[in-house]
PASEBA-1860 file (N, C-alpha, C; in nm, 3 decimals):
! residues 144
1> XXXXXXXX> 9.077/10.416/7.929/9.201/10.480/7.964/9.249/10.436/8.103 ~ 9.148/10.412/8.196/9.217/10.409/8.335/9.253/10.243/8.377 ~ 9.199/10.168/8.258/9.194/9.990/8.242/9.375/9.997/8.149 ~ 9.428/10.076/8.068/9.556/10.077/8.018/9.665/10.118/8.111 ~ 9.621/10.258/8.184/9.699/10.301/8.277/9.718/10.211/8.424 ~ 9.600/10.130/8.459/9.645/10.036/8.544/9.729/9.897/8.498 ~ 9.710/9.884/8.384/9.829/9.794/8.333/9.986/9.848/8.350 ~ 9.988/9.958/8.274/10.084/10.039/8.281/10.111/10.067/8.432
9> XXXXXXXX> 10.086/10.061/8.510/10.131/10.098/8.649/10.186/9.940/8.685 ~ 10.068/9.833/8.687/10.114/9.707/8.751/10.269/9.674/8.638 ~ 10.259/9.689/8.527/10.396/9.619/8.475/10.501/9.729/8.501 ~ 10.544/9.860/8.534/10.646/9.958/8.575/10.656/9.897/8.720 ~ 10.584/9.894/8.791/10.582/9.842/8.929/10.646/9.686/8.969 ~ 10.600/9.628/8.913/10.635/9.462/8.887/10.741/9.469/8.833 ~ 10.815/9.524/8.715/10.935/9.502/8.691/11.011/9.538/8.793 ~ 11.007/9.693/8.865/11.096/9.760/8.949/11.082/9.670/9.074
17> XXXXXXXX> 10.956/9.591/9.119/10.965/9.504/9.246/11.029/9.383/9.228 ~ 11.029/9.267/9.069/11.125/9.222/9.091/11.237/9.230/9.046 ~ 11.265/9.316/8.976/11.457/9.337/8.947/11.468/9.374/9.095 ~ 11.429/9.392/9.211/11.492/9.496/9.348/11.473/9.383/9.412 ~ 11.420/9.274/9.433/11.398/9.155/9.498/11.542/9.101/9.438 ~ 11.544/9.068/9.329/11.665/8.969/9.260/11.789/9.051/9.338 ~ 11.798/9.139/9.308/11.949/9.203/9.381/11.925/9.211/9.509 ~ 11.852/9.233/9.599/11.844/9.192/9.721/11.842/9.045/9.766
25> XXXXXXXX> 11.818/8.975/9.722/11.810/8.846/9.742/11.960/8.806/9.666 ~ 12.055/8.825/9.543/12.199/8.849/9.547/12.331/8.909/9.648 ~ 12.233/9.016/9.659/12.339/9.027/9.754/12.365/9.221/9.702 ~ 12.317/9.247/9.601/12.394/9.348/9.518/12.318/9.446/9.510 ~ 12.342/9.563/9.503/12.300/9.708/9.482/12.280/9.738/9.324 ~ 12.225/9.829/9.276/12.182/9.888/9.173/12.168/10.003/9.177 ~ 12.211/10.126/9.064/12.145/10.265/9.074/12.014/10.250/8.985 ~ 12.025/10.141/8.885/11.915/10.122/8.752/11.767/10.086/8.881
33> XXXXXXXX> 11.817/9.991/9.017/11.676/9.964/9.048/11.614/10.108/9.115 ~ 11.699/10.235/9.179/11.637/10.324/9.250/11.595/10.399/9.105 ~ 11.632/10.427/8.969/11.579/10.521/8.889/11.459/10.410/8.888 ~ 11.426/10.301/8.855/11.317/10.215/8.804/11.188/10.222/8.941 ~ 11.247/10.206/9.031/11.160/10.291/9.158/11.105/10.387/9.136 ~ 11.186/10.502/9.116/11.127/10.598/9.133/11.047/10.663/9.019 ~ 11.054/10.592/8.953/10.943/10.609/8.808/10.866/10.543/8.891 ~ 10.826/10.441/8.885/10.737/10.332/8.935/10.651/10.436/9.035
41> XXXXXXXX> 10.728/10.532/9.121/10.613/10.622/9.216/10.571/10.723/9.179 ~ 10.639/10.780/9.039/10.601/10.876/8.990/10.486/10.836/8.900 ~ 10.486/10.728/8.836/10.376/10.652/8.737/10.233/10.621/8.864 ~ 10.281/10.595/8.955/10.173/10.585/9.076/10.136/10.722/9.098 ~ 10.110/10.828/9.127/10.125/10.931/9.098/10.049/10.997/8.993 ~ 10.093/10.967/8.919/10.003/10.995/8.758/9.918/10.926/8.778 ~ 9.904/10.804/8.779/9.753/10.759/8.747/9.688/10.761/8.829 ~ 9.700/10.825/8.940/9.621/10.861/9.111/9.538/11.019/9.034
49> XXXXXXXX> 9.648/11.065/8.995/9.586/11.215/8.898/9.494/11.197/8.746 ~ 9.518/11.054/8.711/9.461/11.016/8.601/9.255/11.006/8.610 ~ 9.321/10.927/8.754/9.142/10.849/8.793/9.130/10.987/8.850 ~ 9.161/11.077/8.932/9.142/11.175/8.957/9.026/11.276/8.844 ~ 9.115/11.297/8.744/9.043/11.356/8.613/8.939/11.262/8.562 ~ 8.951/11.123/8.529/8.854/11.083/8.479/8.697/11.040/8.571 ~ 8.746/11.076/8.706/8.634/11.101/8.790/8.553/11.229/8.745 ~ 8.634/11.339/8.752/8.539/11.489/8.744/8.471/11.474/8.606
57> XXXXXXXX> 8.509/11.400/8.497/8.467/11.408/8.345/8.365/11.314/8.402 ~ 8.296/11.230/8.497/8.200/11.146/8.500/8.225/11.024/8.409 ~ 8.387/10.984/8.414/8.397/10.823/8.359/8.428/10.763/8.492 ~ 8.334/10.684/8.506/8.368/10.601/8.664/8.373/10.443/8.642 ~ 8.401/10.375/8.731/8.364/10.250/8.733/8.249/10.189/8.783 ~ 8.205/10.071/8.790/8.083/10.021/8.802/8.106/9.983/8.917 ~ 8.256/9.952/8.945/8.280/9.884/9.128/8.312/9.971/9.202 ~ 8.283/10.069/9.341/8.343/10.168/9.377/8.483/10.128/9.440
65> XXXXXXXX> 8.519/10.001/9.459/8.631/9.933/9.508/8.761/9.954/9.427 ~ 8.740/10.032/9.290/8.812/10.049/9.217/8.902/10.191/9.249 ~ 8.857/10.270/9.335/8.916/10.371/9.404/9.033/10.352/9.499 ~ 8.943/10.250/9.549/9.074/10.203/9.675/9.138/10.172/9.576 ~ 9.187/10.058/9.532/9.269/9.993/9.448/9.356/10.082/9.317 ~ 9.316/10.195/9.319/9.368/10.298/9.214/9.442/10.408/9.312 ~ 9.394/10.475/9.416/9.464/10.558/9.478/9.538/10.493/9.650 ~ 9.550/10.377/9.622/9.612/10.298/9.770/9.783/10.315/9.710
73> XXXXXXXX> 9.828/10.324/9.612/9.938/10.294/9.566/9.996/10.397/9.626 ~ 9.927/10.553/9.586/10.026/10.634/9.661/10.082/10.641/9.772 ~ 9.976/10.606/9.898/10.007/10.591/9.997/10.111/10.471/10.037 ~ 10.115/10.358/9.959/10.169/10.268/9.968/10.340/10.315/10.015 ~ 10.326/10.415/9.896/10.490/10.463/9.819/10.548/10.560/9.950 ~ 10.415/10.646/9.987/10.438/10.706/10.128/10.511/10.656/10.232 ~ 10.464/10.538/10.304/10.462/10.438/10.320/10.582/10.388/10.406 ~ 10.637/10.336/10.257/10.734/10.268/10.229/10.894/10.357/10.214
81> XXXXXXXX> 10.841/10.507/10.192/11.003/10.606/10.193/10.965/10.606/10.356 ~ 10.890/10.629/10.440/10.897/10.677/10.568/11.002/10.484/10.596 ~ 10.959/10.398/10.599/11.016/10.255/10.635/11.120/10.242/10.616 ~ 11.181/10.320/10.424/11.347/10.374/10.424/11.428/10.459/10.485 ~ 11.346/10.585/10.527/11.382/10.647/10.591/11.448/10.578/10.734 ~ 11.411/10.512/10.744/11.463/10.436/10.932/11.538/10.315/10.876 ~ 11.564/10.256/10.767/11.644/10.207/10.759/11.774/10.189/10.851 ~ 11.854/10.275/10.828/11.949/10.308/10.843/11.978/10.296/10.978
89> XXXXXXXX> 11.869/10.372/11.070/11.932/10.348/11.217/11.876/10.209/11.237 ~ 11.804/10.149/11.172/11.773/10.003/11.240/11.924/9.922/11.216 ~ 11.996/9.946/11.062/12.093/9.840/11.076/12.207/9.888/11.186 ~ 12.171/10.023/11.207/12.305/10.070/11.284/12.254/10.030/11.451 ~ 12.138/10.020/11.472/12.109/9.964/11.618/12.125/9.801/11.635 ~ 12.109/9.792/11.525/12.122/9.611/11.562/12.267/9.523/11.540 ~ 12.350/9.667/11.459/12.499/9.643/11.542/12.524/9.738/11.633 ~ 12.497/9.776/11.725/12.479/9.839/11.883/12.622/9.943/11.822
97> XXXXXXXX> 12.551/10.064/11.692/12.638/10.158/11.659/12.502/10.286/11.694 ~ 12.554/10.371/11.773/12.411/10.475/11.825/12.438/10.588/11.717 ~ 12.552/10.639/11.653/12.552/10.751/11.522/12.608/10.737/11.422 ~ 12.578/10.821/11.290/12.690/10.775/11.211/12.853/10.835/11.217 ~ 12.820/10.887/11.301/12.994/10.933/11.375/13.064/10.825/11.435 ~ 12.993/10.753/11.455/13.057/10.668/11.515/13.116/10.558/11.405 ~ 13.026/10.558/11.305/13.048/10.450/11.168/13.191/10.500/11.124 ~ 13.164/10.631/11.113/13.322/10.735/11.092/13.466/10.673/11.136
105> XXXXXXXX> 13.429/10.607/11.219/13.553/10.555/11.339/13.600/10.434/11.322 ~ 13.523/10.357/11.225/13.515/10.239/11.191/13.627/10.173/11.072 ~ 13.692/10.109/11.078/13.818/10.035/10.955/13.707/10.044/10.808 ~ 13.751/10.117/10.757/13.691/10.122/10.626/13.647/10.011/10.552 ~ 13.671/9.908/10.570/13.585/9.752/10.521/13.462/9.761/10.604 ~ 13.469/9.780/10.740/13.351/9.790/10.867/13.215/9.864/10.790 ~ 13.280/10.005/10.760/13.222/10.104/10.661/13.141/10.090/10.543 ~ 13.240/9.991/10.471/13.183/9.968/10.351/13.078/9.844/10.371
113> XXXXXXXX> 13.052/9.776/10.499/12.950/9.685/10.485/12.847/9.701/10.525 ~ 12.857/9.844/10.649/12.719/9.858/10.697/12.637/9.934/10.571 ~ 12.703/10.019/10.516/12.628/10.084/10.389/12.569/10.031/10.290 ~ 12.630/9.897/10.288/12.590/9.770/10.174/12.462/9.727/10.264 ~ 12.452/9.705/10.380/12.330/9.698/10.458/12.207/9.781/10.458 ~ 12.280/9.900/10.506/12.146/10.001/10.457/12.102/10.009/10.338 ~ 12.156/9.999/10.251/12.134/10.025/10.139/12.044/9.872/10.045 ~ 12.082/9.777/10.077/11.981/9.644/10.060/11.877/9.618/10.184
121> XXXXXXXX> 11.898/9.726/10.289/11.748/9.718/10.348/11.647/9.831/10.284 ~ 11.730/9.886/10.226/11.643/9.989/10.161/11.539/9.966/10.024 ~ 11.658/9.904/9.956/11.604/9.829/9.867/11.529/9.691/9.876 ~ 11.508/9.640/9.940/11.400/9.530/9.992/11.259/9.595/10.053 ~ 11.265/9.687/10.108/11.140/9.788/10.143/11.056/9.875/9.990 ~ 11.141/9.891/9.950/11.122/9.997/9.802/11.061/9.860/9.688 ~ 11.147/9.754/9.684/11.111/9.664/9.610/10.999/9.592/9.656 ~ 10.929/9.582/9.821/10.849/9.486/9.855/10.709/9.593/9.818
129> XXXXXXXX> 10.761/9.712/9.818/10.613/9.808/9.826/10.581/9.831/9.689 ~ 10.685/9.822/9.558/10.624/9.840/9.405/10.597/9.702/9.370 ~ 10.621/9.540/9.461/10.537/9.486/9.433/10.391/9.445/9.490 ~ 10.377/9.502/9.591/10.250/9.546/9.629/10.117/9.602/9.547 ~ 10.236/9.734/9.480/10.171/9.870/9.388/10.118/9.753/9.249 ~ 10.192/9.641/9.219/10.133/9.608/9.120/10.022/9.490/9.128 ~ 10.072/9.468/9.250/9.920/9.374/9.271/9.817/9.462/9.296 ~ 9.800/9.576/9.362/9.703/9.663/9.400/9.622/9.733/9.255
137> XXXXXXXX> 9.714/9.732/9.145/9.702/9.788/9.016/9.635/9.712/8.949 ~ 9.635/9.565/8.913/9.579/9.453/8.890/9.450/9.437/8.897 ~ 9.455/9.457/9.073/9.293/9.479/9.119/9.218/9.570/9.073 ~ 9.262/9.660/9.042/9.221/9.831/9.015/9.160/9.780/8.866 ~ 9.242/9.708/8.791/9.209/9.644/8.655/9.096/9.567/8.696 ~ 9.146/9.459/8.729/8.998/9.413/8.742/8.860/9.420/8.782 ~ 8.858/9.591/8.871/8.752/9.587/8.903/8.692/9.697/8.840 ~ 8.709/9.754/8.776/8.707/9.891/8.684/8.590/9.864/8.593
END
């Protein structure tokens, strides 16, 4: 069970890391890549609770390395919302804008590009960390 569910994690993860790479690397936003994300951390998640249970039932693995590699994902996902979280003032500091009141003030094209910014730095962070989650998942497979 926990050799299927790490498949199942690396391919939800791997898809959502590269469909979020391809549109970041386009140029383009998606709502399909943040729902496919956020499965992807919720499926991380589950199977953190999966190996969880199949620990207390005494099904373990033969490698204890298989722990790291099964419960690193969550943290990964941790992680990676705290890195989105700051998004936002990084693109707004590195156009020397100190609030978003101030974005407020801005010719509405101005507007509409820094948001296209935050929003593909966001998604390049979210996409670089579920492909992480599926290499980390992989391992988890293979060492199980």
């Amino acid at each position: 069970m926990a050799l299927d569910g790490a498949l199942i994690l690396a391919t939800i993860n791997g898809a959502a890391g590269l469909a979020g790479a391809l549109l970041w690397y386009l140029g383009r936003t998606s709502r399909g890549f943040w729902v496919a994300a956020r499965t992807a951390q919720a499926v991380s998640i589950a199977y953190a609770a999966l190996v969880g249970v199949l620990y207390l039932a005494h099904d373990r693995p033969t490698n204890s390395l298989f722990y790291i590699y099964a419960l690193l994902p969550v943290a990964i996902g941790f992680v990676a919302e705290q890195l989105r979280v700051i998004a936002a003032d990084q693109v707004l500091s590195t156009r020397g804008i100190a609030s978003s009141r101030e974005v407020g003030e801005l010719p509405r094209a101005d507007q509409h590009e820094i948001v296209i910014a935050i929003l593909r730095r966001e998604m390049g962070v979210m996409a670089a960390a579920a492909i992480v989650v599926c290499f980390l998942a992989l391992r988890a497979w293979g060492t199980y």
